[in-house]
C-alpha positions in Angstrom: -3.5 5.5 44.1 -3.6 7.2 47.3 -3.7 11.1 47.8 -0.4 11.3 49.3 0.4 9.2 46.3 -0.8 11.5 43.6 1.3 14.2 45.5 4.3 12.3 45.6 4.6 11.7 41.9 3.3 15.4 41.6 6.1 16.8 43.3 8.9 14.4 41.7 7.4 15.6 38.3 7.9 19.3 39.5 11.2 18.8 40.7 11.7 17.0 37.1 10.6 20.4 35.5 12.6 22.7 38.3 15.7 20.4 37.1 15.0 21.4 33.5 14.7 25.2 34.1 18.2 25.0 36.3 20.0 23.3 33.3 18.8 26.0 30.7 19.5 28.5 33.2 23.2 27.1 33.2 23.3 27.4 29.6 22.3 30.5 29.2 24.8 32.5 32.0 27.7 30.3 30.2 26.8 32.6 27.2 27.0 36.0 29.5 30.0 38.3 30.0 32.1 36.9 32.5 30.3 40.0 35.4 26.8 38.6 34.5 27.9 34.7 34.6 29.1 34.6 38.1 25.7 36.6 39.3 23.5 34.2 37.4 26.1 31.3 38.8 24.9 32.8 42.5 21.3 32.6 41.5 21.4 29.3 40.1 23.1 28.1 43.6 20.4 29.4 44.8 17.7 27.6 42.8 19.7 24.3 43.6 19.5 25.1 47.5 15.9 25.7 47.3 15.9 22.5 44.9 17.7 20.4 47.4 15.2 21.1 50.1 12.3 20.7 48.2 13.7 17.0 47.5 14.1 16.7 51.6 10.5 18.0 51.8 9.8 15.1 49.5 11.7 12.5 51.1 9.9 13.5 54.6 6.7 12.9 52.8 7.3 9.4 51.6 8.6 8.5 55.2 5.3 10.0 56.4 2.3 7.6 57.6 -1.1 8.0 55.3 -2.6 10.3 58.6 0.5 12.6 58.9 1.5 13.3 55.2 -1.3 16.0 55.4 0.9 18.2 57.8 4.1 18.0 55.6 2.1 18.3 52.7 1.6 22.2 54.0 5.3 23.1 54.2 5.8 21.2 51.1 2.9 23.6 49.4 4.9 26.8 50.8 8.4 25.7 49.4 6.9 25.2 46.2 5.5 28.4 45.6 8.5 29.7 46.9 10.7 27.9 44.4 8.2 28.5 41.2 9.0 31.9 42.0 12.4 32.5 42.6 12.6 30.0 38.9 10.6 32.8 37.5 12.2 35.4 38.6 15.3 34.3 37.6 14.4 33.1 34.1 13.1 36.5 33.7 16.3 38.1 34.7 18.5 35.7 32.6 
């Protein structure tokens, strides 16, 4: 398996994980007061937004060629940490 390979399947199985953390995140503001639901609802929109384009950085990276998956592979590292954190920080304010 190929580097851009191993990084593929690593970001799929992150986005897997981000999916996870989105669905518990649901479950939880559908037990909040109706105030706090529709700000965790606008978080979560959020989360899927940043989701979505981490799933576009993804599909640019397959499409890529073996010697230019190296440049997307840098925007892809910065939308990840990105996205691990806004997950955290909105876990930790659910």
């Amino acid at each position: 398996m190929s580097d851009k390979q191993a990084y593929e399947k690593k970001l799929e199985a992150q986005i897997d994980e981000w999916n996870a953390d989105i669905d518990k995140l649901k479950a939880q503001a559908k037990k909040a007061s109706a105030d706090a639901e529709a700000d965790h609802e606008k978080e979560i929109d959020k989360l899927e937004s940043r989701r979505d384009d981490m799933k576009e950085k993804l599909d640019e990276l397959k499409s890529a060629s073996e010697d230019a998956w190296e440049d997307i592979k840098d925007g892809a590292e910065s939308a990840w940490s990105s996205m691990s954190d806004a997950v955290s920080s909105a876990a930790s304010r659910f």
